[in-house]
N, C-alpha and C positions, 0 to 999 in steps of 0.2 A: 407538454414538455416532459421527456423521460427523466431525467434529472429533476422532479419537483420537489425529491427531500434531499436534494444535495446529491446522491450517490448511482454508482451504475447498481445492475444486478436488483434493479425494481420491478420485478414480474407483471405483479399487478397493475403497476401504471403502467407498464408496457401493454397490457389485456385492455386497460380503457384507454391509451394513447392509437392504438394500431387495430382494435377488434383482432386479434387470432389467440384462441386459448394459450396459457402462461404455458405447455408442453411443447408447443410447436417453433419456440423460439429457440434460437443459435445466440447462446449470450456471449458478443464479445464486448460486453460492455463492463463487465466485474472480471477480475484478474483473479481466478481460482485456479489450481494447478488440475487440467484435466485428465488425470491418471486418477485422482483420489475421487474420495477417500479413499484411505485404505480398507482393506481386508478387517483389520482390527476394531474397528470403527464397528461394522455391523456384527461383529462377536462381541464387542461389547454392550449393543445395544439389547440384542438378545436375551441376557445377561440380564440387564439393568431390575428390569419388574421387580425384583427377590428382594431390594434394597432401597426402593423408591421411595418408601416409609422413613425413613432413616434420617434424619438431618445428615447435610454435606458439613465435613470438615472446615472448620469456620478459618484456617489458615493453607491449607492444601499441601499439606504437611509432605505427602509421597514424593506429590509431583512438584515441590519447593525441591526436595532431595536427587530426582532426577533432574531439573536444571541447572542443578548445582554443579550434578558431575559433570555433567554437561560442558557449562563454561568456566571449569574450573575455579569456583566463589563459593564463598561462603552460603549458605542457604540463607540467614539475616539480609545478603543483598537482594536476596528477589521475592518481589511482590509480583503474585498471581490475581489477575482483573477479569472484569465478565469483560474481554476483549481489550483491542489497542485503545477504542474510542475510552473508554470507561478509564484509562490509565491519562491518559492524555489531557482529560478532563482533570483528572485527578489531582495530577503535579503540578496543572496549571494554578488550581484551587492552592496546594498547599506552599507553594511558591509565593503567591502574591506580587507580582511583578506591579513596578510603577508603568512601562516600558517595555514591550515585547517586539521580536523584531521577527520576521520569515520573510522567506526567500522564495518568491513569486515566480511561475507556478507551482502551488505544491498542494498537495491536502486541505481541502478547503475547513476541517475538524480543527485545525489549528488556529487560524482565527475565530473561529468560532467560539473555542475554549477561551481565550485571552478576549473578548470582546463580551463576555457574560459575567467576567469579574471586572469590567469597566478599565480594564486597564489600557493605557494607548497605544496603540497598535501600528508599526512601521512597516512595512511593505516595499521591500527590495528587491527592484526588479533582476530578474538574470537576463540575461544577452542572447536573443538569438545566433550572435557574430561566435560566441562560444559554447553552439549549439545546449544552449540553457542547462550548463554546470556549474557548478557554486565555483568562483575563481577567488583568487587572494586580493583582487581588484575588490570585488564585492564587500569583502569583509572589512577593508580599508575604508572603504568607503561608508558601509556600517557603523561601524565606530567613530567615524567623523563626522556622520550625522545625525545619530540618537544616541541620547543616554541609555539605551533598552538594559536591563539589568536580566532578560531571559531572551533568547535565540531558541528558534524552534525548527529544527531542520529535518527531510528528507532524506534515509541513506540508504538504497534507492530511494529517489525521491519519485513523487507521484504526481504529474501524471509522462515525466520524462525518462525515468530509467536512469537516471545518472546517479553516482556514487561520490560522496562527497569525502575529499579526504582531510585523515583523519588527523593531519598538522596546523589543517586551517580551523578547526574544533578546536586545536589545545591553542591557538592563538587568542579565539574569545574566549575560553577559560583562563587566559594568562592575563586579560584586563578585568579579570574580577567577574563575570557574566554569569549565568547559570544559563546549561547548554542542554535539551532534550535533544535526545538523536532518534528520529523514528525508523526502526531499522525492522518494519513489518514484513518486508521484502527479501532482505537479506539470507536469510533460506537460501534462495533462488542462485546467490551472488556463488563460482568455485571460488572466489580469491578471499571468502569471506573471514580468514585469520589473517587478512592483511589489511582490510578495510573495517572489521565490526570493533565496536570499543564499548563491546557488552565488558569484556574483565577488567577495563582502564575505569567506567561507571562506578564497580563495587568497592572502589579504592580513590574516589575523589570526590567531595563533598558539593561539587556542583554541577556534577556531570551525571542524565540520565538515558538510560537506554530503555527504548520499549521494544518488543519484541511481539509479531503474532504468531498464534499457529492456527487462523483460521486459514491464509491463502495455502500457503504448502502443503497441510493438509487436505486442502480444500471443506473445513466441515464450518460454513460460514452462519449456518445454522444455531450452530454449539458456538456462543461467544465464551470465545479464552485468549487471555494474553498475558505477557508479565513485565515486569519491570524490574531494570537492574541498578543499584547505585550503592553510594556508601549505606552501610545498617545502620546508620543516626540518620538518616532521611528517609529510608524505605520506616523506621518504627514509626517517622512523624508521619506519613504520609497514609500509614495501615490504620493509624488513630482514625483517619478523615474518612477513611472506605466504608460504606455501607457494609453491615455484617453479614456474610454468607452470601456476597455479592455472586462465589463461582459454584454454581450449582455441583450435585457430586457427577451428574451426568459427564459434564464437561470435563469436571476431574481426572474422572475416568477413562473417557474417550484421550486425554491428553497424555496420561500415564499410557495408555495403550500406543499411540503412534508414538511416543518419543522412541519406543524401543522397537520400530521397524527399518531397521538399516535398508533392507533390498528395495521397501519404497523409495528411498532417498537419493539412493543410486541409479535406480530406471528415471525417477525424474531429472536428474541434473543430464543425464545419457537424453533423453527428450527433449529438451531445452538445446541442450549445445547441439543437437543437430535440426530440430524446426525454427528453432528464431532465426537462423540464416535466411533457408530456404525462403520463410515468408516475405522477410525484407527483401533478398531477390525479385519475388514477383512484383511487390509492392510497387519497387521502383521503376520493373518494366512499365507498370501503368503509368507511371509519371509522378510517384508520391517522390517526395523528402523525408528519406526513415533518418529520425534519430535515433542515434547510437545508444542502446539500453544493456543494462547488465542482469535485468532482469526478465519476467514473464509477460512483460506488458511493450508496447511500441508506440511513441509518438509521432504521430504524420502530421507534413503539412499539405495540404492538397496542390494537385497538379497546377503549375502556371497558370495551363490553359483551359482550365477547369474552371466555369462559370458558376459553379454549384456553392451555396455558403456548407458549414459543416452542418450547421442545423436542417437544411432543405438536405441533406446527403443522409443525416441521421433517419428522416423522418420518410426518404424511398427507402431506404432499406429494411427498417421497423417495417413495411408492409409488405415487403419478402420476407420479415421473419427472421429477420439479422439487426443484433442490436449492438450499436458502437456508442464510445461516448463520445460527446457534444463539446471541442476543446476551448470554446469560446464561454463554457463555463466554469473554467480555471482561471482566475485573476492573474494575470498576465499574458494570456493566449488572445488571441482572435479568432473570428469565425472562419480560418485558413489552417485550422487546426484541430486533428481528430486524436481520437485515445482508441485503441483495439489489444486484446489480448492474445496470448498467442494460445491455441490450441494443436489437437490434435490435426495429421494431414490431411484426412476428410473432411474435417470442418473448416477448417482452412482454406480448403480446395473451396468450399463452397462459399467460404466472404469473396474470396479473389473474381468469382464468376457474379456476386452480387454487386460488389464495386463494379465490374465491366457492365454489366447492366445498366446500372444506376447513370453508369458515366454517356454509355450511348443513347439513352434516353435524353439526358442532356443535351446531345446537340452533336456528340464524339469527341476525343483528342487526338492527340498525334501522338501519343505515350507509344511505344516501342514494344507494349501486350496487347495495342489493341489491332 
């Protein structure tokens, strides 16, 4: 099982899943922006040796100051994490929730967190019928059937691409709730001053946003991520964080790509022109793409397609193309896959793995074969 610690982008258990060295593989199984890293990144690393000695900054003082200007808050609203996981964990700890509630499929890190501090855990499904977006149906229905005292949402959610908006948030902060918004994604989003509620966090005592810069950067290596909320939660919350949890390497690599504009620009230019293109092919073969806002796409497989996603994951892995498995998202079925978007070469080459894969199967009548 490629997925055996929960996550795509597992090399190794792809080397003892599949036999082909961790090099040889086409990862569309982890959603990293394939342009990065930047340029920055390896000037920094360069670099790094001179100062390795050094203890890291115990509060990430530069790069608290560039996110600041960033999202226009105060620097007291943002706490910098070794990653999104480390923040998530975090707030779920300092929260204490009797009652947590998410919105299935999403991020399996979320349960995870809320199920390690014992607290009870509600599992609201979303609707295929409204290709799996958070609706105000949902949230109505939320509230009328848990007390949950913390909501834990995807914005892009993961593993659908859908963007959750940000009226139906202030409706469960207006019955009292405490609201994380995971907005790891939201990089990716252009609408992203319409949909993020990174500066609405820094100004409301129940409301969190986390934020990564491993996918957009692509440096997943380097765990770094922050969080943004009111400054009387992010102090209570910096009390609980392990000391010197963000090494100065990552510090530094993050100070470095915050201040690379022309990266950010060639990627969103990348994005708004191959996420079409691939869903185009996608569907020639006979998938169901849902509609994503971000770098990643979820499919359902073709009608006519006899193949589970696990048997489809597991021909592909031995070409050498790794997808995720969507029947390992609570809420999916085994008629449902996770793929990221890449480059057109690479691209080019899932689209001829899938056609493979599928005539080995038996064929379809999909419209690319």
């Amino acid at each position: 099982m490629l997925e055996r610690y929960g996550h795509g982008g597992d090399l190794r258990t792809a080397e003892e899943c599949f036999g082909l060295p961790s090099s040889s593989f086409l990862d569309f199984s982890s959603n990293m922006n394939p342009l990065g890293p930047p340029d920055a990144v390896r000037e920094t690393l360069a670099r790094y040796a001179v100062y390795i000695d050094r203890y890291p900054d115990p509060v990430s003082r530069k790069l608290s100051a560039m996110l600041s200007e960033r999202h226009g808050v105060e620097e007291s609203a943002i706490l910098i994490g070794n990653g999104a996981a480390e923040l998530i964990d975090l707030v779920v700890r300092g929260l204490r929730p009797r009652t947590a509630a998410v919105a299935v499929p999403c991020f399996s890190e979320y349960g995870d967190a809320i199920r390690k501090t014992e607290a009870a855990l509600y599992e609201g499904r979303l609707h295929e019928a409204d290709h799996y977006r958070l609706e105000k149906r949902w949230v109505e229905k939320a509230l009328e059937q848990t007390d949950a005292n913390l909501y834990m949402l995807g914005s892009p959610n993961n593993p659908t691409g859908a963007l959750v908006e940000p009226d139906l948030v202030k409706d469960l902060l207006a019955h009292g709730a405490a609201v994380v918004v995971d907005e790891a994604f939201m990089d990716f989003v252009p609408e992203e001053e319409s949909y993020s509620l990174a500066h609405e966090a820094s100004q409301t005592h129940n409301l969190f946003v986390i934020r990564s810069m491993t996918k957009f950067y692509s440096i997943p290596g380097i765990r770094l991520g922050y969080m943004l909320g009111h400054p009387e939660k992010i102090a209570e919350l910096r009390r609980l964080q392990v000391p010197w949890s963000v090494n100065s390497l990552a510090q530094s690599i993050g100070e470095a790509v915050l201040a690379d504009e022309a990266f950010v620009q060639n990627s969103m230019r990348w994005l708004q022109e191959e996420r079409p293109w691939l869903m185009d092919q996608l569907e020639a073969l006979g998938f169901h793409v849902y509609s994503s806002k971000t770098n990643y796409l979820l499919l359902r497989l073709p009608n006519d397609c006899s193949l589970t996603s696990t048997e489809l994951q597991g021909m592909l892995g031995l070409k050498g193309v790794l997808i995720r498995d969507g029947s390992r998202f609570p809420g999916l079925d085994e008629r449902h896959i996770r793929i990221a978007v890449k480059l057109r070469e690479q691209n080019e080459r899932l689209i001829a793995a899938l056609k493979a894969c599928i005539w080995e199967q038996g064929g379809i009548t999909g419209d690319g074969i």
